[in-house]
C-alpha atoms as a printed R data frame, in Angstrom:
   type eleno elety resid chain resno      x       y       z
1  ATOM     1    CA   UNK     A     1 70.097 101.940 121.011
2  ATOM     2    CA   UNK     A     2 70.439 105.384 121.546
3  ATOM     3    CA   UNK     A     3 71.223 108.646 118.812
4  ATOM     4    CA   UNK     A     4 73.000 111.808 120.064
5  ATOM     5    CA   UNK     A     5 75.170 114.481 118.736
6  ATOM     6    CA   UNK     A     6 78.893 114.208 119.455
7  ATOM     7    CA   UNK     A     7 80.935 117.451 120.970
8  ATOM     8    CA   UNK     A     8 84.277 117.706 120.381
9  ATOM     9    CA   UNK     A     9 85.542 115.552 123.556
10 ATOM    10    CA   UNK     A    10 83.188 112.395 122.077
11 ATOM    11    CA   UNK     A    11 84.820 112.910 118.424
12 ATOM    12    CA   UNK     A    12 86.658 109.291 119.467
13 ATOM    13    CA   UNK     A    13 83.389 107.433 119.450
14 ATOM    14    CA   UNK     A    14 82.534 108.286 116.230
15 ATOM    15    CA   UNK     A    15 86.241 107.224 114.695
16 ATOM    16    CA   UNK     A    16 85.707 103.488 114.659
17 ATOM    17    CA   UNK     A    17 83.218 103.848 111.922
18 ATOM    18    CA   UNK     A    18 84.437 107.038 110.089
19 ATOM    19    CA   UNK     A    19 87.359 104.578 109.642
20 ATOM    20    CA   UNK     A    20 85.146 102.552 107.765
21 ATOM    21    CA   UNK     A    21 84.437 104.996 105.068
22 ATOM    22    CA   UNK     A    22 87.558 107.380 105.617
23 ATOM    23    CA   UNK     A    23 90.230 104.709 104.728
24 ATOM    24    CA   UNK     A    24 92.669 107.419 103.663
25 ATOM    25    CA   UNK     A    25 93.957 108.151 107.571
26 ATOM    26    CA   UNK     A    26 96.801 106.450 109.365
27 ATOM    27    CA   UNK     A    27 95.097 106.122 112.370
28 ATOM    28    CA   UNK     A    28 92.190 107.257 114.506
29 ATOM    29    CA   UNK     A    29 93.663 109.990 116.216
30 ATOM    30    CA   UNK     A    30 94.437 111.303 112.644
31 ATOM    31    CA   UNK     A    31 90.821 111.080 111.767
32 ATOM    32    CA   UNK     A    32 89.645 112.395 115.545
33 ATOM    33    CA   UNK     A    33 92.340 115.459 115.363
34 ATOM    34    CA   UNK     A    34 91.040 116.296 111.429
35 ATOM    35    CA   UNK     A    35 87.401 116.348 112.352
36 ATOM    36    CA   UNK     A    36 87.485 118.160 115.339
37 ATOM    37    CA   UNK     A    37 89.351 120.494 113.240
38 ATOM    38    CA   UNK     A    38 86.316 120.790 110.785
39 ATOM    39    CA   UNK     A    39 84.685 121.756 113.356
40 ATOM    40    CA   UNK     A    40 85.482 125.482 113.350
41 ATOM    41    CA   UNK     A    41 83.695 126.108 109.633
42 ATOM    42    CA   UNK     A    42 80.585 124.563 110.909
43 ATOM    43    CA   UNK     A    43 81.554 120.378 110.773
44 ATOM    44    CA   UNK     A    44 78.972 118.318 113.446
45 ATOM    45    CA   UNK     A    45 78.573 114.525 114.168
46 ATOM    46    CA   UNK     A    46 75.481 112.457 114.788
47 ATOM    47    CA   UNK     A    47 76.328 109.080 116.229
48 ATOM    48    CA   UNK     A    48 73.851 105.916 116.648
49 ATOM    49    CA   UNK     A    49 74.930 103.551 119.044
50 ATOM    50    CA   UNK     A    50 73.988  99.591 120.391
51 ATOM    51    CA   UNK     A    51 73.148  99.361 123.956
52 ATOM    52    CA   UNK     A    52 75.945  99.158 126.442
53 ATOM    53    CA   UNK     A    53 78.919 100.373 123.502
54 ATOM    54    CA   UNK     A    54 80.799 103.101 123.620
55 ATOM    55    CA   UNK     A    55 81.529 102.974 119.718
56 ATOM    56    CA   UNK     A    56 78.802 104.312 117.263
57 ATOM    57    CA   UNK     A    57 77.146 101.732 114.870
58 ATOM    58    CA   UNK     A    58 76.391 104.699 112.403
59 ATOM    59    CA   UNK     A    59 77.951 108.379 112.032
60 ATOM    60    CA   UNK     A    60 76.944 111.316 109.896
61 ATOM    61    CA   UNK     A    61 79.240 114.336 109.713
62 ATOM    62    CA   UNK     A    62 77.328 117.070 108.404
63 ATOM    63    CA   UNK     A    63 76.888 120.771 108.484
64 ATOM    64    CA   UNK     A    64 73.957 123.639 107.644
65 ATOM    65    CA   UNK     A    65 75.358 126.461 105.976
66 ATOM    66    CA   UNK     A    66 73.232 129.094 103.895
67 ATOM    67    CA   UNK     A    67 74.091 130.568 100.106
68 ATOM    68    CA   UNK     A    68 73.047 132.697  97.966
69 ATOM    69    CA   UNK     A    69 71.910 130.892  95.112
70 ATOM    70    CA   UNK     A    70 70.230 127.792  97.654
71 ATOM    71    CA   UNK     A    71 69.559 129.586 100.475
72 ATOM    72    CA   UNK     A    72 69.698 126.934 103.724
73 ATOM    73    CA   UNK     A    73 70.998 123.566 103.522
74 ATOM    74    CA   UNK     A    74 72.159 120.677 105.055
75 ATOM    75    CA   UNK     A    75 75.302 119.080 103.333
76 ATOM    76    CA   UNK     A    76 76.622 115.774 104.234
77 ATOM    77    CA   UNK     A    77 79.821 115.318 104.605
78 ATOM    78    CA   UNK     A    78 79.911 111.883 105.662
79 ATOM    79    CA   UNK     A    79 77.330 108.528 106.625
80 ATOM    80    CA   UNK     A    80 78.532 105.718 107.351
81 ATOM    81    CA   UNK     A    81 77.489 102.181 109.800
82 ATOM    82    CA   UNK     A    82 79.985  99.574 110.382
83 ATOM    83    CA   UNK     A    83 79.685  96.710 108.415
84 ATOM    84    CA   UNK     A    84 79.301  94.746 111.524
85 ATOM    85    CA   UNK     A    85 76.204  96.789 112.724
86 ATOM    86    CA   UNK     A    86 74.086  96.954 109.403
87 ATOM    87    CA   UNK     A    87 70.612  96.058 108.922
88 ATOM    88    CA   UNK     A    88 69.542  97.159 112.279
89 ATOM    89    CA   UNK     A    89 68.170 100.704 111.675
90 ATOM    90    CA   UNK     A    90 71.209 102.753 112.696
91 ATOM    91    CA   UNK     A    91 71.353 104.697 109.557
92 ATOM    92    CA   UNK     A    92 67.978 105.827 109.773
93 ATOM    93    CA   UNK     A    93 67.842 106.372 113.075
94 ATOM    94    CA   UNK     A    94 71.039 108.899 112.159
95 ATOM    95    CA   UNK     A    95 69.579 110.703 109.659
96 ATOM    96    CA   UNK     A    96 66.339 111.373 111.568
């Protein structure tokens, strides 16, 4: 298992699971074409994946953005494993 962040020509990888958690879009080119949009204001992905799979077990979408009344943060946006890939440390692995 391996955890890398995704650029926006790996967006795909990430969709299986966003779909997961982001029922709300038709289809995964939908979800790819509105996160890579995010991506302008800041929007990043972390991805989790099983050996030898091209689709992420876990995803978080998150970005670090700075205010005046909190100074730096991290918000998350989304986090999310497949159901099919629980219990085997992906989400941790993601948000470390």
């Amino acid at each position: 298992a391996g955890v890398r962040e995704l650029g926006p020509g790996d967006t795909a990888a990430a969709a299986l699971a966003l779909r997961e958690l982001r029922t709300h879009f038709p289809d995964a080119g939908a979800l790819v074409a509105a996160a890579d949009a995010q991506r302008a204001e800041g929007y990043r992905l972390v991805a989790s994946f099983e050996d030898g799979e091209q689709d992420a077990a876990a995803v978080g979408g998150f970005r670090v953005q700075t205010m005046l009344a909190h100074g730096r943060f991290l918000y998350v946006d989304d986090f999310v494993c497949r159901a099919s890939h629980r219990r085997r440390g992906h989400g941790r692995a993601v948000m470390d």
